[in-house]
C-alpha positions, -999 to 999 in steps of 0.1 A, spaced: -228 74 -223 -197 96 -220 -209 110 -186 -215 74 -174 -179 66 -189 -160 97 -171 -178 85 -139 -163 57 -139 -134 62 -151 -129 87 -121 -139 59 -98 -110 37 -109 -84 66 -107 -96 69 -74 -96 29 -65 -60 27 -82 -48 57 -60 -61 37 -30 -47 6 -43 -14 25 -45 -15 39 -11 -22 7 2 8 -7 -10 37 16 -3 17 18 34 24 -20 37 58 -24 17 68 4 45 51 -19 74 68 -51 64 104 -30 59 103 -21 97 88 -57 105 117 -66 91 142 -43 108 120 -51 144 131 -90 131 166 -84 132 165 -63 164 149 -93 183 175 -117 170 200 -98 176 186 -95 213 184 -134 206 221 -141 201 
């Protein structure tokens, strides 16, 4: 049981560190989707 336990307690570690470097991957993708944004208006007008 504890074997079975550490297994998958390993295996959400690991999800949760994906999970993490999911995020900051597409909080950093919408910042310069944002800065592309304000380029193209400012092209705009």
């Amino acid at each position: 049981l504890q074997q079975l336990l550490n297994s998958s307690l390993s295996q959400v570690n690991s999800l949760s560190n994906e999970i993490h470097h999911l995020s900051s991957y597409l909080s950093r993708n919408m910042r310069q989707y944002q800065d592309l944004k304000v380029e193209y208006k400012g092209l705009l007008f």
